[in-house]
Backbone as a ProteinNet text record, in pm:
[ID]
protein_1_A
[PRIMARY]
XXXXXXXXXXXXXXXXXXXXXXXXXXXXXXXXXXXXXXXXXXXXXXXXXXXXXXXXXXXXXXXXXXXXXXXXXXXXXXXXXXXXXXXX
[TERTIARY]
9629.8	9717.6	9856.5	9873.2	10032.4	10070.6	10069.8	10100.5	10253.5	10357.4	10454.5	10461	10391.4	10384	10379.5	10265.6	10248.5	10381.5	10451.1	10521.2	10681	10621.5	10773.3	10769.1	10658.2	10605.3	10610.4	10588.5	10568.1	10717.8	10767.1	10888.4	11025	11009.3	11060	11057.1	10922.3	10893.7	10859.5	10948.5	10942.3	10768.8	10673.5	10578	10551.2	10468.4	10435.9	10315.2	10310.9	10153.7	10093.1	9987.2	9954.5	9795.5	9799	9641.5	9609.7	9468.4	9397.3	9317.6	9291.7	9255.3	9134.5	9023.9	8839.2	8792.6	8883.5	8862	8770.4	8802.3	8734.5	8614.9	8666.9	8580.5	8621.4	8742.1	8789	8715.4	8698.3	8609	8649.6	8827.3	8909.2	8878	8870	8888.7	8757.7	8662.3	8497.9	8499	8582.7	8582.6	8663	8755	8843.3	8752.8	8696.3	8600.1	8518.9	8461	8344.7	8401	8501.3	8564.1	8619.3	8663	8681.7	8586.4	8486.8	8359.3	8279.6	8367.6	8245.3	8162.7	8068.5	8014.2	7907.6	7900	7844.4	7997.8	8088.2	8184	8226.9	8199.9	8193.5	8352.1	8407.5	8555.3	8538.5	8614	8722.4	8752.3	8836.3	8797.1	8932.5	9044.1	9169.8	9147.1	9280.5	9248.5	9452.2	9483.9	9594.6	9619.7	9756.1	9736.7	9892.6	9886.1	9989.1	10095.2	10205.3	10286.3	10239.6	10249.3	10253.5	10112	10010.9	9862.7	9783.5	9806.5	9786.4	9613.5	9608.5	9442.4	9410.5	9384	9349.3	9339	9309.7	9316	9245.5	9292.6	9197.2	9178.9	9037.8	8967.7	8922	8965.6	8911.2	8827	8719.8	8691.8	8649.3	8592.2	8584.8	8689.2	8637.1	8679.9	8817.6	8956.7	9002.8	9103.5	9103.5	9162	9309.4	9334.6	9483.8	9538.7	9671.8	9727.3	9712.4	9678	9672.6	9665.9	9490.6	9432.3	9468.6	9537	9640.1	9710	9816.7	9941.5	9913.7	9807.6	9742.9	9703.5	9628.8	9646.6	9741.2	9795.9	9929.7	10041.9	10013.5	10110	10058.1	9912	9848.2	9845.2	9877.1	9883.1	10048.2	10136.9	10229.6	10291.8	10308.2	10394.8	10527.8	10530.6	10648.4	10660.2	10682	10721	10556.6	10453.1	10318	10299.3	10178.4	10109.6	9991.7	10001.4	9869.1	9786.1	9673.4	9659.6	9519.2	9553.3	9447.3	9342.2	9245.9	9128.7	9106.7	9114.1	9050.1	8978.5
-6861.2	-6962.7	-6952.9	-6928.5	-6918.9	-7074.6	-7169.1	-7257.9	-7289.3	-7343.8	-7419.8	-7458.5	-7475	-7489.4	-7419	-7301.9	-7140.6	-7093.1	-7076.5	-6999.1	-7024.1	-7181.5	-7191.8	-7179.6	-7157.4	-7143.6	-6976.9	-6899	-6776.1	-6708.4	-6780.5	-6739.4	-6780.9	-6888.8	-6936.8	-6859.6	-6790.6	-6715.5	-6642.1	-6511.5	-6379.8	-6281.3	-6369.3	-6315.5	-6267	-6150.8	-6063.1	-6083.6	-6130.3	-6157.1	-6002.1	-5959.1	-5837.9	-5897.3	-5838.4	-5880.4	-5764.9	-5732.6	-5641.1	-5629.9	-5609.5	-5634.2	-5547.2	-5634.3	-5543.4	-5547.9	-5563.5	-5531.8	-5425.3	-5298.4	-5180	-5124.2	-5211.2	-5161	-5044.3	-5030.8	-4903.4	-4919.8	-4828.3	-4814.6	-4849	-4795.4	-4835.5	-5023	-5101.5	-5212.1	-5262.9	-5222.4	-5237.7	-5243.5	-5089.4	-5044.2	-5123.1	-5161.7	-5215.3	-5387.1	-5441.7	-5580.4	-5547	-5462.4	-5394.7	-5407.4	-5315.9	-5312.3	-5438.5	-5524.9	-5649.7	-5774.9	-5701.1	-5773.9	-5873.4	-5807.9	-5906.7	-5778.5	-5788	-5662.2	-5667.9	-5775.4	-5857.1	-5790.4	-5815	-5761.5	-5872	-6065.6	-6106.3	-6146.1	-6190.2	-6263.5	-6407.2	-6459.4	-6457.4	-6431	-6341.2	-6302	-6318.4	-6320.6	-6339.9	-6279	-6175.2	-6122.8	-6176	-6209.6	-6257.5	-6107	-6025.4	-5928.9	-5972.6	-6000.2	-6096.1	-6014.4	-6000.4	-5918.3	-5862.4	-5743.2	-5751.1	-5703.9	-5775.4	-5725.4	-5734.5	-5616	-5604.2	-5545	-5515	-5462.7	-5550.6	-5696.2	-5847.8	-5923.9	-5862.3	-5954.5	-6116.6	-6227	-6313.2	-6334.7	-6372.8	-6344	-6494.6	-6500.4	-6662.6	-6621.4	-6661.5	-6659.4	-6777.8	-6783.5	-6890.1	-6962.1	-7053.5	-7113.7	-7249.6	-7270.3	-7347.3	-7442.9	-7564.9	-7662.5	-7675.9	-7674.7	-7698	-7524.7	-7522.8	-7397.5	-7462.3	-7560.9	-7640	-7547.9	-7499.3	-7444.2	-7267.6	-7270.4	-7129.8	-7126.1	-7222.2	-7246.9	-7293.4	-7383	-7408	-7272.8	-7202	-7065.9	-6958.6	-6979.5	-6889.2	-6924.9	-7048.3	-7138.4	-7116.5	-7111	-7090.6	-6931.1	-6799.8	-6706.2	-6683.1	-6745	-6762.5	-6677.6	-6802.9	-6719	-6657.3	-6599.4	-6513.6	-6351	-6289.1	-6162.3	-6067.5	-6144.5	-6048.5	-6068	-6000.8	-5976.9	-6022.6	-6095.4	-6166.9	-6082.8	-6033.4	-5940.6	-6059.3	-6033.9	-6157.2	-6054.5	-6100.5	-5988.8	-6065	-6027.7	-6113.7	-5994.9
-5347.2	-5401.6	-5341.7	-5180.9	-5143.8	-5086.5	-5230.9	-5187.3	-5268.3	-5238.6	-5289.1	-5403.2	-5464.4	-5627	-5711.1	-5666.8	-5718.2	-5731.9	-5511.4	-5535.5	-5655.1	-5671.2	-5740.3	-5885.5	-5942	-6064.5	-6097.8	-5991.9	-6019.2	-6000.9	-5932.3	-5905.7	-5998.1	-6058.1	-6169.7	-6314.6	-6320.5	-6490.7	-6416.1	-6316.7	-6314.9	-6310.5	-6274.3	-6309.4	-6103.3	-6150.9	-6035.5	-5992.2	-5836.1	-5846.3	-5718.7	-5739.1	-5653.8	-5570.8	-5465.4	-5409.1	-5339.4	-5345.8	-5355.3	-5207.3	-5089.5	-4993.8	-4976.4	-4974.6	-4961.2	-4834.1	-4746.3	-4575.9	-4588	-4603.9	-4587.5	-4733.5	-4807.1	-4899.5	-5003	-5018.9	-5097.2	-5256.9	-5301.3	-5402.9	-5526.4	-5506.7	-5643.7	-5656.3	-5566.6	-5609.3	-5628.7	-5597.7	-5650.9	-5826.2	-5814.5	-5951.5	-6040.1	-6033	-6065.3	-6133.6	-6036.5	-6077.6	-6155.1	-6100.4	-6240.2	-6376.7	-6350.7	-6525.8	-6569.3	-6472	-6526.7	-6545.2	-6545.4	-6568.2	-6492	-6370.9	-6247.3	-6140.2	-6246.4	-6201.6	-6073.4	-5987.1	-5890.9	-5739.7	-5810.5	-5696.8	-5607.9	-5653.1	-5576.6	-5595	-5462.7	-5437.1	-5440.6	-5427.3	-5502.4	-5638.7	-5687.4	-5838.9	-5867.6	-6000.3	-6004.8	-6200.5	-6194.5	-6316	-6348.3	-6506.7	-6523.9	-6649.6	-6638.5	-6774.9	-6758.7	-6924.7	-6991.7	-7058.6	-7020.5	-7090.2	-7217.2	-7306	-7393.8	-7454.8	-7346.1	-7371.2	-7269.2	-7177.1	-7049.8	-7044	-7154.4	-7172.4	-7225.8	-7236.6	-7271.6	-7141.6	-7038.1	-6865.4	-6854.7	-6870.4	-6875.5	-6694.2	-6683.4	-6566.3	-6481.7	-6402	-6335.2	-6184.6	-6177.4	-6053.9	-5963.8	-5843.4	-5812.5	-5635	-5655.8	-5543.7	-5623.1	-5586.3	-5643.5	-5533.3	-5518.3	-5455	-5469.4	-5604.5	-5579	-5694.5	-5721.3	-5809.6	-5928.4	-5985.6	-6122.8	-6200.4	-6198.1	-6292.2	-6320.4	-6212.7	-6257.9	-6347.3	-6303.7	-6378	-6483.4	-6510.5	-6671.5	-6741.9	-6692.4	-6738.8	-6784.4	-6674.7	-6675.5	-6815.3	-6780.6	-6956.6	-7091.4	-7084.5	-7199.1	-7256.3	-7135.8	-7196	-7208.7	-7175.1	-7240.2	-7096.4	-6981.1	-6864.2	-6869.6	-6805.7	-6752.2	-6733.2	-6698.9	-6680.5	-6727.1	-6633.2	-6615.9	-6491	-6476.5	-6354.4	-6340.3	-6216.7	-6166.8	-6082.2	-6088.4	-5982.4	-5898.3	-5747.1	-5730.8	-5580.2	-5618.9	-5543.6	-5446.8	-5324.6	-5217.9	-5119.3
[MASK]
++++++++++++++++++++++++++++++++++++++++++++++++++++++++++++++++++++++++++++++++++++++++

C-alpha cells in the first residue's frame, strides 16, 4: 500500500507501518503468521495492533486495489498512534 493516500493517512494519525521481508525465509516471520492465524503462511497477509490492545491484531489478507479498505479499517479500530505490520 505505498501509495499517496496511505502515505498521507498514515502519516497524518502517527501510526507506524513495519514490513516483514520472506525473501529468505526467516523462520521468525513464518512464525509470526502462524500465530496470527494464517497458518498456510500465505502473502500477502497484513496484521493492524491497535494502540492500547496490541494482543487484539485485526488481520486482513489478500490481494487489494486501492488503500480504501485499510484506511476503513484503520478508522474502525480507532487510528492513530499503532502499528501496521504488513508481511510481504
Amino acid at each position: 500500500m505505498n501509495v499517496d493516500e496511505m502515505k498521507k493517512f498514515v502519516e497524518a494519525n502517527g501510526i507506524v507501518m513495519l514490513k516483514a521481508d520472506k525473501t529468505s525465509n526467516p523462520p521468525e516471520i513464518d512464525d509470526l503468521l502462524v500465530r496470527l492465524g494464517n497458518i498456510t503462511k500465505q502473502i500477502p497477509f497484513y496484521a493492524i495492533f491497535p494502540a492500547g490492545r496490541a494482543n487484539q491484531p485485526v488481520v486482513m489478507d489478500g490481494l487489494y486495489a486501492s488503500p480504501r479498505a485499510f484506511i476503513d479499517k484503520l478508522k474502525e479500530v480507532g487510528a492513530g498512534k499503532q502499528t501496521v505490520a504488513e508481511k510481504k
